[in-house]
VEXTI-555143 format. One record per residue (C-alpha): x, y, z; residue number from 0; residue in three letters. Coordinates in steps of 0.02 Angstrom, whole numbers. Each point is the difference from the previous one (the first is absolute). Last residue first. Layout:
> px_py_pz_padren_nuba
> X_Y_Z_NUM_ALA;
...
# end
This chain:
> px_py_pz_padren_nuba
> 1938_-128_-1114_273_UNK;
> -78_-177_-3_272_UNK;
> -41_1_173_271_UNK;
> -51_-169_53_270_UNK;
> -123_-83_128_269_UNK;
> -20_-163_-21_268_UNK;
> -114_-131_-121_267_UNK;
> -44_132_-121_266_UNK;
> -139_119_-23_265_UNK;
> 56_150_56_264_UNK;
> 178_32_-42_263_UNK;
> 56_184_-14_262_UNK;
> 48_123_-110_261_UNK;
> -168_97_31_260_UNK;
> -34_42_-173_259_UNK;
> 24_-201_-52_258_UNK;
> -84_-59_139_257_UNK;
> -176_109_-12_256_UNK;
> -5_-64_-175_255_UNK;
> 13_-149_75_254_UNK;
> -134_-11_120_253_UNK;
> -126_99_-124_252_UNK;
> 40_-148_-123_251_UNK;
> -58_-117_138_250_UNK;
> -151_100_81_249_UNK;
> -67_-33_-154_248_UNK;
> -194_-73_47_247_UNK;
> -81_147_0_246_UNK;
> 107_136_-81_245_UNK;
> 166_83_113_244_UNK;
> 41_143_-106_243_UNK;
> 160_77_63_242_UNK;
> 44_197_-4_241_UNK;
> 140_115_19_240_UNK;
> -79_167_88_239_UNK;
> 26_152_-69_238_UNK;
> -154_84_33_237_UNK;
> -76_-52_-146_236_UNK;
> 57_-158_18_235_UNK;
> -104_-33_166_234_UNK;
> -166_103_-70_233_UNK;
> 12_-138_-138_232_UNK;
> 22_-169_113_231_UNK;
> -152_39_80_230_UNK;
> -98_7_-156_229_UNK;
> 69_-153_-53_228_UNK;
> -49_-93_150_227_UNK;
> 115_-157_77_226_UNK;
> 117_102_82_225_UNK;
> 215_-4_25_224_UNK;
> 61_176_19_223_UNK;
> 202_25_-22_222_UNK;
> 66_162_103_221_UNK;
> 146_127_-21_220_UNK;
> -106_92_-131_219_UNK;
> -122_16_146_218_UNK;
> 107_66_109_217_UNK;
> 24_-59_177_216_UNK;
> 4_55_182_215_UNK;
> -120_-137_35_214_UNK;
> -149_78_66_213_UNK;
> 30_129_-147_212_UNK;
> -17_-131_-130_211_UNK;
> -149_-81_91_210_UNK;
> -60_187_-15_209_UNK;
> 21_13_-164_208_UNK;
> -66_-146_-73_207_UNK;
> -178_29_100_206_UNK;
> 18_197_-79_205_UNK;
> -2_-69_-172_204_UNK;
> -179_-66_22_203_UNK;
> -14_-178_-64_202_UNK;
> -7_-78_118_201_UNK;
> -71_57_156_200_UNK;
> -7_146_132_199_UNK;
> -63_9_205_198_UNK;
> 155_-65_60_197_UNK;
> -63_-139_110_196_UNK;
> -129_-64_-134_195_UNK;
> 147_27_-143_194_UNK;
> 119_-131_88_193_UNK;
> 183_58_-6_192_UNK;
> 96_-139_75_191_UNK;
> 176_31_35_190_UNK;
> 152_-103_16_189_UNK;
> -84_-160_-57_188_UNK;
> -10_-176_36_187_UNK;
> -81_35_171_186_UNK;
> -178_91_-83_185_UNK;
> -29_-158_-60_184_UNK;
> 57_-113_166_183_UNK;
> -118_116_105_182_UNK;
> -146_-41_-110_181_UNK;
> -101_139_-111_180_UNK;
> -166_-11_17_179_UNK;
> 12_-65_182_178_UNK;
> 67_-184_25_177_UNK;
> -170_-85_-26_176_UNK;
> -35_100_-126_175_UNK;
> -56_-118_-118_174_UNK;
> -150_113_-52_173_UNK;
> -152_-122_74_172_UNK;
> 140_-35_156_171_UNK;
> 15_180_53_170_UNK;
> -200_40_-18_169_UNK;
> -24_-171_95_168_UNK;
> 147_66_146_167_UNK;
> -87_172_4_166_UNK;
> -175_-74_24_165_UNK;
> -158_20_-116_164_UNK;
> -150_-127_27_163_UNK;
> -126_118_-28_162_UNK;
> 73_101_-152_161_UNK;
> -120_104_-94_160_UNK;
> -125_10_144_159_UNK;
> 153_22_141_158_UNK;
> 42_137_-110_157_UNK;
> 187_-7_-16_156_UNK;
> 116_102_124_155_UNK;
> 77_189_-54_154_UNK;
> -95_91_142_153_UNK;
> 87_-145_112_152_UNK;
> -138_-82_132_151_UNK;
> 35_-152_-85_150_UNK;
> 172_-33_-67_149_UNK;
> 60_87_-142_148_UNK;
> 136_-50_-145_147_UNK;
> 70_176_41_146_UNK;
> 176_-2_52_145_UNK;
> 3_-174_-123_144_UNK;
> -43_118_-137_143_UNK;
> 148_91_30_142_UNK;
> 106_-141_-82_141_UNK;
> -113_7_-157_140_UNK;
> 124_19_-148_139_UNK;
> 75_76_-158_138_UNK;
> 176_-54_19_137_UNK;
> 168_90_6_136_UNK;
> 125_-132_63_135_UNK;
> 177_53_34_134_UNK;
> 178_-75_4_133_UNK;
> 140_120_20_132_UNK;
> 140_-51_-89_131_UNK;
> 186_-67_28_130_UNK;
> -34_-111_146_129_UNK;
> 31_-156_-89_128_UNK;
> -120_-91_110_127_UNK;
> -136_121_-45_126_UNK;
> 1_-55_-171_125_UNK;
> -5_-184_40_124_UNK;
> -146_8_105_123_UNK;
> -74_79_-139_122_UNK;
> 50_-134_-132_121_UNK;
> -80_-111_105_120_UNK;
> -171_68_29_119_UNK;
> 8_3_-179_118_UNK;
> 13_-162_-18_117_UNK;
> -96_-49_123_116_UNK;
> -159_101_-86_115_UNK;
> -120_-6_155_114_UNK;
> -165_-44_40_113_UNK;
> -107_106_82_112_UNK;
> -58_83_-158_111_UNK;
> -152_-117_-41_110_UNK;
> -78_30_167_109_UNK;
> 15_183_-11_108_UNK;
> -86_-2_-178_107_UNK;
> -147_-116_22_106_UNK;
> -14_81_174_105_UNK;
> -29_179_-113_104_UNK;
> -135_-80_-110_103_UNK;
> -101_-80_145_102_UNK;
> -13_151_83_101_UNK;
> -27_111_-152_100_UNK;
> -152_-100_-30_99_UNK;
> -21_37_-194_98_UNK;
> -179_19_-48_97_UNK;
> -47_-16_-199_96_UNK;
> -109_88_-138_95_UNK;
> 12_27_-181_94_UNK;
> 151_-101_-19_93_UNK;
> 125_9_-165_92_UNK;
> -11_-91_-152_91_UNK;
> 170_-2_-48_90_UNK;
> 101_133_-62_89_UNK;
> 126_25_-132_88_UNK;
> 132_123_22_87_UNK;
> -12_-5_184_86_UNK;
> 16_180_110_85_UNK;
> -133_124_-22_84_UNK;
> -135_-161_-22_83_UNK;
> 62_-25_189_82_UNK;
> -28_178_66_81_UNK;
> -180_11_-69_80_UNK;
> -49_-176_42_79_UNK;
> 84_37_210_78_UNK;
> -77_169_-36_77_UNK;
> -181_-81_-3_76_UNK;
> 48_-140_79_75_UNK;
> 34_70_168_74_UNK;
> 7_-192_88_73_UNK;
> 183_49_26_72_UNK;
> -41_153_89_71_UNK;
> -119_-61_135_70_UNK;
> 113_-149_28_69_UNK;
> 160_122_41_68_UNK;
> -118_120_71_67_UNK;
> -84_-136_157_66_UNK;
> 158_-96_10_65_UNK;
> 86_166_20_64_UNK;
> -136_49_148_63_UNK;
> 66_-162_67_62_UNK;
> 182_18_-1_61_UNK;
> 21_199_47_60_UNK;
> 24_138_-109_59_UNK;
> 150_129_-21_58_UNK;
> 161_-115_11_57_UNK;
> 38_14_-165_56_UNK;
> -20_-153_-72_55_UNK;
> -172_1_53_54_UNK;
> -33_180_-105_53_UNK;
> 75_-74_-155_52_UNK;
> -111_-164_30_51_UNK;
> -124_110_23_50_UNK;
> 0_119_-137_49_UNK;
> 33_201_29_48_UNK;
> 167_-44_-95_47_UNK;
> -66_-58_-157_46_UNK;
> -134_-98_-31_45_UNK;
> 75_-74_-168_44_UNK;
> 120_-96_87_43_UNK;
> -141_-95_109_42_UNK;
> -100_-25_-146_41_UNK;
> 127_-60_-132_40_UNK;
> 76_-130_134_39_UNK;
> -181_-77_8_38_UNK;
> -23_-3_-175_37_UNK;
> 167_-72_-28_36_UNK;
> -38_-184_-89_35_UNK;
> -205_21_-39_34_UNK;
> -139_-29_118_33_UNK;
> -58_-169_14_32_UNK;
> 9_-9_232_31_UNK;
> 106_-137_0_30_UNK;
> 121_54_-120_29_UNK;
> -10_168_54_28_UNK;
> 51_-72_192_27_UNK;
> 139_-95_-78_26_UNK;
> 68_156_-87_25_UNK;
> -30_100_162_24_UNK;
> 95_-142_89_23_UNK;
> 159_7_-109_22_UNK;
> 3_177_21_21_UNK;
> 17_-33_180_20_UNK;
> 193_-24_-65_19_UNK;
> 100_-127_86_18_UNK;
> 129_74_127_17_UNK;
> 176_73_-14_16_UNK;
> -51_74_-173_15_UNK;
> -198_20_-28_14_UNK;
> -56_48_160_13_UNK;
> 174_76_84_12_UNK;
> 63_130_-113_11_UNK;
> 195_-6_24_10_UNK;
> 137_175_1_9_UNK;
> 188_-44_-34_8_UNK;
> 117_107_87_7_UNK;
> 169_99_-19_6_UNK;
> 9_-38_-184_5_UNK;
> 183_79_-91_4_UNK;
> 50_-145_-38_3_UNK;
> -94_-58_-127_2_UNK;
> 35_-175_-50_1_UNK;
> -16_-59_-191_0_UNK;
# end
């Protein structure tokens, strides 16, 4: 059933219009034997002081996150603690392991280049009808290309840590060979609110708010398409219609997008079906 009253419809990036770095933390706890989520348990469970929180932000540079992202996840005394919190039934867990938050984090990046056509698609098609505002509002690390330091740069890697470093490696090791967020991304929609560049994340209520006030809209005039549950909360709770886009169902998110909307995204041509 369309709702007409929506003024704009509000995308995560990882997750929705790209693949999910999830997908590589899964693969990388496969690899690595620790149980399905431990990782994601650990970096939720620090809080907002943590430093993938603090990254996401904007407040700490690339390297010295490498450095607290790894330093943290190898933490296993509350990374055990936090874990046997959350399953039912737990494994066997690890007494002792080191996480390279380097290697971790270009896991992730690399596996979310790639993008979901068909969503990419159904956004194009949203802005072509010119009857809502079309935002993304995306935990991300667009800053961090400011300060991805070259020597000489009181942010730059230790030349001991990382002798061989160059901007144009560092770039190509995350797959951002475009930037962290490419021109043509940030080009499919009307506004781009990137947490590193406005200082807040997902899923503070104030982050919703201000992409709302960006775009001279109200929340309960807006439909919020995200791949977290926890995300997707905060959005209905102020108001916000809502659209769980799970890995691998970026299908059934497409339509029930189409059937509020009114409109045709997944067909052959362009059609409004009001």
């Amino acid at each position: 059933m369309a709702s007409p009253h929506l003024k704009a419809v509000i995308f995560d990036i990882g997750g929705v219009v790209v693949r999910s770095p999830l997908l590589a933390i899964a693969a990388f706890e496969r690899d690595k034997g620790l149980p399905r989520n431990y990782i994601n348990c650990s970096i939720s469970r620090r809080g907002p002081n943590g430093a993938w929180q603090r990254f996401e932000r904007g407040e700490i540079a690339l390297f010295p996150f490498y450095d607290a992202f790894g330093r943290e996840l190898s933490d296993t005394m509350n990374g055990n603690l936090w874990y046997a919190e959350y399953c039912e039934q737990c494994p066997k867990l690890p007494k002792k392991f080191e996480i390279d938050g380097r290697d971790l984090f270009g896991r992730m990046m690399r596996e979310s280049t790639a993008y979901d056509e068909k969503m990419v698609e159904a956004i194009r098609r949203i802005r072509a009808a010119k009857r809502w505002r079309v935002i993304a509002l995306t935990n991300n690390y667009s800053k961090s290309e400011e300060i991805i330091a070259g020597p000489g740069s009181a942010s730059a890697p230790s030349r001991e840590l990382y002798p061989h470093f160059t901007l144009e490696k560092e770039l190509a090791f995350l797959g951002w060979t475009k930037g962290a967020t490419p021109p043509e991304m940030r080009a499919l929609f009307d506004d781009f609110c990137d947490s590193s560049e406005l200082g807040m994340r997902k899923p503070d209520p104030e982050f919703y708010l201000l992409a709302c006030k960006r775009n001279d809209v109200q929340p309960e005039h807006c439909v919020f398409l995200d791949d977290l549950g926890m995300n997707l909360k905060v959005a209905q709770r102020l108001g916000m219609e809502t659209i769980h886009v799970p890995i691998g169902g970026s299908s059934a998110a497409i339509y029930e997008l189409e059937k509020k909307l009114g409109i045709d995204l997944t067909g052959p041509n362009i059609q409004n079906k009001l």
